[in-house]
C-alpha positions as CSV (number, residue, x, y, z in Angstrom):
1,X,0.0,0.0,0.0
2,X,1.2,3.1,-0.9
3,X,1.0,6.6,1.2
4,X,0.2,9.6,-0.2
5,X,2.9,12.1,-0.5
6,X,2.5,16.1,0.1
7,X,2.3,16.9,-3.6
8,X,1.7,13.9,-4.9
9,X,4.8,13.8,-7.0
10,X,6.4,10.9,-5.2
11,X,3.2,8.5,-5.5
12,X,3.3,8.7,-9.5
13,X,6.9,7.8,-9.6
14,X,6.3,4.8,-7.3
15,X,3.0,3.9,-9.7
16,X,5.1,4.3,-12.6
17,X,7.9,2.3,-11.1
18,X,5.7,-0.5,-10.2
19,X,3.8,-0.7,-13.4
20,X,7.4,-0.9,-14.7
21,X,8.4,-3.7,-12.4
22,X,5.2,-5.7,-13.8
23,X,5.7,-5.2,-17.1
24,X,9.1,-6.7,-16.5
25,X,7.8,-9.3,-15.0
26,X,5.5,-10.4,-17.5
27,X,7.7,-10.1,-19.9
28,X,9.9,-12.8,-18.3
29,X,7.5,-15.4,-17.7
30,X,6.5,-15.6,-21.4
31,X,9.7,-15.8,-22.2
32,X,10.0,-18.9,-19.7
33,X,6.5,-20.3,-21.2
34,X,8.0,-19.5,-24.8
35,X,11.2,-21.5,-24.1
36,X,9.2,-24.1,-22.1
37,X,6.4,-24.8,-24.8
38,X,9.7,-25.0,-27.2
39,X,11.6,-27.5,-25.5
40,X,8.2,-29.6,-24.6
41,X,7.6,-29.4,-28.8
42,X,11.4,-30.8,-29.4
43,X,11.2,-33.5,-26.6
44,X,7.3,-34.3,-27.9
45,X,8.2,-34.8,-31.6
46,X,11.5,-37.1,-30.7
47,X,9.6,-39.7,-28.5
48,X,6.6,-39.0,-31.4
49,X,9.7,-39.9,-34.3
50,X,11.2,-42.6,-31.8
51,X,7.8,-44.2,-31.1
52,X,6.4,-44.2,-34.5
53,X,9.7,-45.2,-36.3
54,X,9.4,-48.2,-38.4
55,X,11.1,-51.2,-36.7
């Protein structure tokens, strides 16, 4: 929770800040999804190759 400052100056650098902070943070987990969903896709399609290779 935030406090409200004199002028007010303070609280929209700290809403700013924070709204910077989250963006970050999104950013980073779809990264992390984009890189998870990837490797899931390569280790997926080489049991799906290994599984359905002809014997």
């Amino acid at each position: 929770m935030m406090q409200m400052d004199v002028d007010g100056g303070v609280l929209i650098a700290q809403k700013t800040d924070n709204r910077k902070q989250e963006e970050h943070k999104q950013e980073q987990q779809m990264e992390r999804t984009r890189s998870t969903t990837l490797s899931n896709r390569v280790i997926f399609t080489g049991l799906w190759e290994h599984a359905c290779a002809p014997r």
